[in-house]
C-alpha positions as CSV (number, residue, x, y, z in Angstrom):
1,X,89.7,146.5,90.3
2,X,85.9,146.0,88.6
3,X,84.8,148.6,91.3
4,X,87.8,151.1,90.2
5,X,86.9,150.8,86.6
6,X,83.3,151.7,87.1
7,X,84.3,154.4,89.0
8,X,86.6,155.9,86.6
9,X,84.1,155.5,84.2
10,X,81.5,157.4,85.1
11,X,84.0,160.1,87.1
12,X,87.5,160.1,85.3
13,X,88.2,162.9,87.9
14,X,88.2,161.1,91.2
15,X,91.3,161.8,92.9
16,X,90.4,158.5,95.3
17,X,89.8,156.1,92.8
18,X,93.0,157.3,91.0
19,X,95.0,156.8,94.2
20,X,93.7,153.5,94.6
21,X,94.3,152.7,91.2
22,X,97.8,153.7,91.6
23,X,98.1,151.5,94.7
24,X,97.0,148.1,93.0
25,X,98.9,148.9,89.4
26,X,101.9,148.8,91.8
27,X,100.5,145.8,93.5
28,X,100.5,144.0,89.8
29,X,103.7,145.3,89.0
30,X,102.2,148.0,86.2
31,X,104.7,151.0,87.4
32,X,104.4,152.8,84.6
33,X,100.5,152.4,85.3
34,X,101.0,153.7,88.6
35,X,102.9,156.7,87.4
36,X,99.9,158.0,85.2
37,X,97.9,157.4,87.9
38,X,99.6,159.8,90.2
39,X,99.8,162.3,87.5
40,X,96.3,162.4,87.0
41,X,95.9,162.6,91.0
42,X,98.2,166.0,90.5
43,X,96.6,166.9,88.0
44,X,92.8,166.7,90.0
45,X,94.5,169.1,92.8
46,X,97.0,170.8,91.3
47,X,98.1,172.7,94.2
48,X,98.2,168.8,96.3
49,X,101.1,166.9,95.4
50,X,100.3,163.1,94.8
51,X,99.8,160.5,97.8
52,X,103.5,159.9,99.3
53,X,102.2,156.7,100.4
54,X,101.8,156.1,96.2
55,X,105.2,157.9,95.3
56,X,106.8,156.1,98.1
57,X,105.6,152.8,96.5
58,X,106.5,153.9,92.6
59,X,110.1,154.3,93.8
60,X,110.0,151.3,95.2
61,X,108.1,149.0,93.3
62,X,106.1,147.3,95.9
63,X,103.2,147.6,98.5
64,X,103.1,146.1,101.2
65,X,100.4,145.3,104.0
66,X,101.0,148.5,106.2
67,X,100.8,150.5,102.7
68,X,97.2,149.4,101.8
69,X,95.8,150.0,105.2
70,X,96.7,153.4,104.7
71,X,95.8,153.9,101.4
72,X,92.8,152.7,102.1
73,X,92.4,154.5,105.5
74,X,93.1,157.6,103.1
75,X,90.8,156.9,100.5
76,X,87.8,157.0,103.0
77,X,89.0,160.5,104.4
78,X,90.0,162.6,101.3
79,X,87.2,163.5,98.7
């Protein structure tokens, strides 16, 4: 999360760091956190819908194990 922050800081714009955000506000229960966070990840490609991985998990309310392996797998692919 420390990592996240000082990412965001500096870049407010990275669509990766916003996923992963997303991801662990859902992992502490902050849903309306996540939401925001996949907003802003539309908004950085608007013509890219958000991570279905992350919408998946909004509707949901939870992440589980399988989810973070691919969110992170995801993270290190997409720029």
């Amino acid at each position: 999360m420390g990592a996240l922050n000082k990412l965001l800081a500096t870049t407010r714009t990275s669509r990766n760091a916003l996923f992963q955000y997303g991801m662990l506000s859902i992992q502490q229960n902050k849903i309306p956190d996540a939401q925001r966070f996949s907003l802003a990840c539309s908004a950085r490609r608007p013509a890219a819908p958000p991570p279905p991985i992350l919408e998946n998990a909004i509707r949901t309310g939870k992440v589980g194990s399988n989810d973070l392996s691919e969110a992170r797998r995801l993270a290190q692919t997409d720029s």
